[in-house]
C-alpha positions in Angstrom: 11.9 -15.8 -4.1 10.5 -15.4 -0.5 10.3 -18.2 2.1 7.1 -19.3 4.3 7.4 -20.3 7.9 4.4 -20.9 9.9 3.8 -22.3 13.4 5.7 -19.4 14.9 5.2 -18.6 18.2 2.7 -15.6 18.6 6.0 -14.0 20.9 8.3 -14.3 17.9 10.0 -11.0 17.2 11.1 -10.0 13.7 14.4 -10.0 15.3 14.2 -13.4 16.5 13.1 -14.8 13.3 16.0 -13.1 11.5 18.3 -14.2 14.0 17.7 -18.1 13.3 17.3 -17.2 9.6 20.8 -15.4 9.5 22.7 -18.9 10.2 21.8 -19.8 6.3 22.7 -16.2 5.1 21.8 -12.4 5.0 18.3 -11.9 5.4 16.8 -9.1 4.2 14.0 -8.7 5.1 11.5 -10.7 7.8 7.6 -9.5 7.5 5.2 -11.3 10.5 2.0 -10.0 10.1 -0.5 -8.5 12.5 -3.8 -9.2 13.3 -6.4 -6.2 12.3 -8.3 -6.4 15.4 -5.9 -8.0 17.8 -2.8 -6.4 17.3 -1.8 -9.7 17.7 1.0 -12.1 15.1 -1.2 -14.3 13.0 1.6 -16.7 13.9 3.4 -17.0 10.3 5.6 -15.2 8.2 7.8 -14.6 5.5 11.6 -14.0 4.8 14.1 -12.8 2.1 17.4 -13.5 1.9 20.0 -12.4 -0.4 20.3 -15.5 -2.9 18.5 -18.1 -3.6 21.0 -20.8 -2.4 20.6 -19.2 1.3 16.5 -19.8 1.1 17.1 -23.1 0.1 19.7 -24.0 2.8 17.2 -22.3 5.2 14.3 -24.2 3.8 16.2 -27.2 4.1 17.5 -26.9 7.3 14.3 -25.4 9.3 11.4 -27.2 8.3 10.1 -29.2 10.6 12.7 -28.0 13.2 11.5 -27.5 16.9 11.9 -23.4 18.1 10.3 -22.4 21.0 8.3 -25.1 21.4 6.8 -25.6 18.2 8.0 -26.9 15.5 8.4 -25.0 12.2 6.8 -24.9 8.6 9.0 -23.5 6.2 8.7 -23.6 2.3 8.8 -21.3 -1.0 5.8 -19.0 -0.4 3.5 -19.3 -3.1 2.5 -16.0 -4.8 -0.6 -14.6 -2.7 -4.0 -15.3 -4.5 -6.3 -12.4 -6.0 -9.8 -12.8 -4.1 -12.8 -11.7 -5.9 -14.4 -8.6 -4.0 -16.5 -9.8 -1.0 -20.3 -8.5 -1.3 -20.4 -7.0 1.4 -21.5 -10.1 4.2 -25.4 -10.4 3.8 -25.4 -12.7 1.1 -27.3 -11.7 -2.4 -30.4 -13.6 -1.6 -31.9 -11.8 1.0 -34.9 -8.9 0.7 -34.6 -5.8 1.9 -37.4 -5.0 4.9 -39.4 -2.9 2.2 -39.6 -6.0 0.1 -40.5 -8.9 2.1 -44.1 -10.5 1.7 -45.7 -12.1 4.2 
């Protein structure tokens, strides 16, 4: 199982996060992910911790709970989604220049 907080701060460190996390047990492993472009946290992330009893009590105990300013999401994260393949951003509908009629 992995955990799901959102509404971190875009300043949130994977330290920080682990930090508060660490009161409910040993986490393994925090992941905050970057913007492409930016560089920049997308402002969510997940966590593992060592048992499933310890995401629970973290669960429990964080979500809805005010850090930093803002106050926390946290929930079971959901398995991600498979997207179909994008086609490529001009939509399938359009004519080439060599084809259009005027």
């Amino acid at each position: 199982m992995s955990i799901y907080v959102g509404n971190l701060p875009y300043q949130a460190t994977e330290e920080a996060v682990s930090e508060i996390f660490a009161e409910y047990g040993t986490v393994k492993r925090v992941q905050l992910p970057t913007d492409r472009e930016t560089g920049r946290r997308r402002g969510f992330g997940f966590i593992e911790m060592s048992s499933d009893a310890e995401e629970t009590a973290a669960i429990d105990a964080l979500d809805g709970a005010e850090w930093m300013g803002r106050d926390l999401k946290v929930n079971k994260a959901r398995p991600r989604e498979e997207r179909p393949a994008s086609g490529g951003g001009w939509g399938n509908n359009r004519q080439s220049r060599g084809d259009r009629r005027y």
